[in-house]
C-alpha positions as a Markdown table, in Angstrom:
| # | Residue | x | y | z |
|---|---|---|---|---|
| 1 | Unk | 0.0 | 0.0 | 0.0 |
| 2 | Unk | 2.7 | 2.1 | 0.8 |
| 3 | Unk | 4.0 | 1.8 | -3.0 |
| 4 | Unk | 0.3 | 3.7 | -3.9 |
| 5 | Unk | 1.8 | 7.1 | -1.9 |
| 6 | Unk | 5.3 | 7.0 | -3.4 |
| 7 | Unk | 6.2 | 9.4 | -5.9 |
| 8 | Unk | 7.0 | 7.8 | -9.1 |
| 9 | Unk | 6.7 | 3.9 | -9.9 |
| 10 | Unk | 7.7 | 0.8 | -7.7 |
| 11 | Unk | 8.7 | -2.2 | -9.1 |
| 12 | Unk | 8.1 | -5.7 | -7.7 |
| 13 | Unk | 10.4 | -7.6 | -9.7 |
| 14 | Unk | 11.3 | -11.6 | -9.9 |
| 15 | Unk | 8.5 | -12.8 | -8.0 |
| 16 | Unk | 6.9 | -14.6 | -10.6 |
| 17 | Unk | 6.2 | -17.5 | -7.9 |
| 18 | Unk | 3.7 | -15.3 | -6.5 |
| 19 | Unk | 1.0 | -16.3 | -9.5 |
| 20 | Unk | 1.7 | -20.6 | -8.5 |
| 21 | Unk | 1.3 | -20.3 | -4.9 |
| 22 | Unk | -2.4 | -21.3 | -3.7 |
| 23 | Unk | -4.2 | -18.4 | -5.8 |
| 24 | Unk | -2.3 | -15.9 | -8.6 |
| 25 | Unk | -1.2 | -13.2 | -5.8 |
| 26 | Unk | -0.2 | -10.7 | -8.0 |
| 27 | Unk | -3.4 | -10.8 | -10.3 |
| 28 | Unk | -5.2 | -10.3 | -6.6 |
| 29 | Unk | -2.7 | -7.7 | -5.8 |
| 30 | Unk | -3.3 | -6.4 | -9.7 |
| 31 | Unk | -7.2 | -6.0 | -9.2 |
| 32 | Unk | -7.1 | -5.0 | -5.7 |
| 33 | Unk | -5.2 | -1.6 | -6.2 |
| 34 | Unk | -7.2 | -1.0 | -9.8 |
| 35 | Unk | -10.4 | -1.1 | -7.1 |
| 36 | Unk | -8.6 | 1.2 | -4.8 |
| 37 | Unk | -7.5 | 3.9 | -8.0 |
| 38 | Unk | -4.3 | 2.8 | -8.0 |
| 39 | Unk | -3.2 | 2.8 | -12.1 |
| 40 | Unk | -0.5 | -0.7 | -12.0 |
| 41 | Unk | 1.1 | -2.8 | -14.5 |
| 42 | Unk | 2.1 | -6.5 | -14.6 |
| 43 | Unk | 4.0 | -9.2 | -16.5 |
| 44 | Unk | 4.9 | -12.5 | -15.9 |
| 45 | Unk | 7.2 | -11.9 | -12.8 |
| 46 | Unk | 6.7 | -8.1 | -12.5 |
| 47 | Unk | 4.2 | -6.1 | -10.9 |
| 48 | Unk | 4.6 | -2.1 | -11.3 |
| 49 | Unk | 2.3 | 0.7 | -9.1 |
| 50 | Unk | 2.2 | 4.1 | -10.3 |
| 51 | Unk | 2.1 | 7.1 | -6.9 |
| 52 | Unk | 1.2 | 8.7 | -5.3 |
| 53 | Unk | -2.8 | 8.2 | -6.0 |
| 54 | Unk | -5.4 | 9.5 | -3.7 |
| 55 | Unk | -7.0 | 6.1 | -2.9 |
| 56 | Unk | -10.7 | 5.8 | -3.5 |
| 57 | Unk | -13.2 | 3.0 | -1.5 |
| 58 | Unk | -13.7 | -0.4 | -2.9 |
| 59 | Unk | -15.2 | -3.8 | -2.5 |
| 60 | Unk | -11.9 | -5.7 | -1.7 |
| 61 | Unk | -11.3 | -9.6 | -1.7 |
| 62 | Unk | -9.5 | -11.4 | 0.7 |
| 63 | Unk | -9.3 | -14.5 | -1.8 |
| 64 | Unk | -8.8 | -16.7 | 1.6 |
| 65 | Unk | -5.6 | -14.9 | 2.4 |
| 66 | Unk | -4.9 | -13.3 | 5.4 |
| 67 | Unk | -2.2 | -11.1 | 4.2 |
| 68 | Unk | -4.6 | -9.6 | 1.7 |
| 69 | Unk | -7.4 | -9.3 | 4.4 |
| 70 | Unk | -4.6 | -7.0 | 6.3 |
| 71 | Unk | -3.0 | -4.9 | 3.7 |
| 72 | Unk | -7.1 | -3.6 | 1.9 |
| 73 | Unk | -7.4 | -2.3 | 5.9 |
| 74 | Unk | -4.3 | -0.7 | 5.6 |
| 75 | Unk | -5.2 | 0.3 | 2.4 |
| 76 | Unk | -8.7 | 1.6 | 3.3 |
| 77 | Unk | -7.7 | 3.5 | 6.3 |
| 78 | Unk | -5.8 | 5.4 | 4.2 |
| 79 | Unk | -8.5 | 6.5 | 1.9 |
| 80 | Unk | -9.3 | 10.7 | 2.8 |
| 81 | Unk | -12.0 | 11.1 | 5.4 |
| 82 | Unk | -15.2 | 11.5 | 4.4 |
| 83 | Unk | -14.1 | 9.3 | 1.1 |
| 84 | Unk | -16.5 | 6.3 | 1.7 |
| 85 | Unk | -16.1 | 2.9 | 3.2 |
| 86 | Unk | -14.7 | 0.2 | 1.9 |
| 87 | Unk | -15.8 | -3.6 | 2.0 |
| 88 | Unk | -13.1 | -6.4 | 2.7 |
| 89 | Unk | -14.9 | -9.4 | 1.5 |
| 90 | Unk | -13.0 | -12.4 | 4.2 |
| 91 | Unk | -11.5 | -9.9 | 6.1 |
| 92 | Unk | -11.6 | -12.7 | 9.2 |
| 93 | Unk | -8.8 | -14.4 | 7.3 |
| 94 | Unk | -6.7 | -12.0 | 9.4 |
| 95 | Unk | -7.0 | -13.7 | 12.7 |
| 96 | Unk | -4.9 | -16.9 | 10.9 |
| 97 | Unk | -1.8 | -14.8 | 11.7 |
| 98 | Unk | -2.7 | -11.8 | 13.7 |
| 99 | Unk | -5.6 | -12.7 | 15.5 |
| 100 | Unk | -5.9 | -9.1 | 17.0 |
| 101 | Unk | -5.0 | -6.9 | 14.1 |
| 102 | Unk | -8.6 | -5.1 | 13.6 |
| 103 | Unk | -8.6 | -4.0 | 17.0 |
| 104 | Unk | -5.2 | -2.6 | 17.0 |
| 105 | Unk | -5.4 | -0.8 | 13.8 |
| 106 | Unk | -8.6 | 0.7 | 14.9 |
| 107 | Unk | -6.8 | 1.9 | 18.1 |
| 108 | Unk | -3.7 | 2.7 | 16.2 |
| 109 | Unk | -6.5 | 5.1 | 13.8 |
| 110 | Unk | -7.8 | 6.3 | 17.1 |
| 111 | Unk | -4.7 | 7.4 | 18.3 |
């Protein structure tokens, strides 16, 4: 998410592995941040995000991954207040590594 706020492009490189694990990450990734505004390219191995983009809400999907379910929150607290909500379809695929992460980043926001 982080990548979406940088000025210029970042460029995920060699990790065409990521499309033959359990789903095609990078396709998820891909769509994801194309929901979110964020204008992104990808090849084979390569995946390239374009910043800084204002992020805009989105219905987001977890695709069973917990990582993903973590980094659309991230993602959607960082859209501007008064922007919308966003929807994190699975989002309870957090708790398989970070059982408390929703109620920290909501205190971390609160803070």
């Amino acid at each position: 998410m982080l990548a979406s706020q940088a000025d210029g492009d970042t460029e995920i490189r060699d990790a065409g592995e990521l499309r033959n694990k359990e789903s095609d990450r990078i396709a998820t990734l891909e769509t994801g941040l194309r929901l979110l505004g964020v204008p992104c390219d990808s090849s084979a191995d390569t995946l390239t995000i374009h910043g800084p983009v204002r992020l805009r809400p989105a219905d987001l999907g977890a695709a069973g991954d917990h990582r993903f379910a973590m980094a659309w929150a991230i993602a959607a607290a960082l859209v501007p207040a008064g922007g919308g909500e966003s929807v994190i379809e699975g989002a309870e695929t957090a708790a398989v590594s970070y059982p408390g992460f929703f109620t920290d980043l909501r205190n971390l926001l609160a803070s």
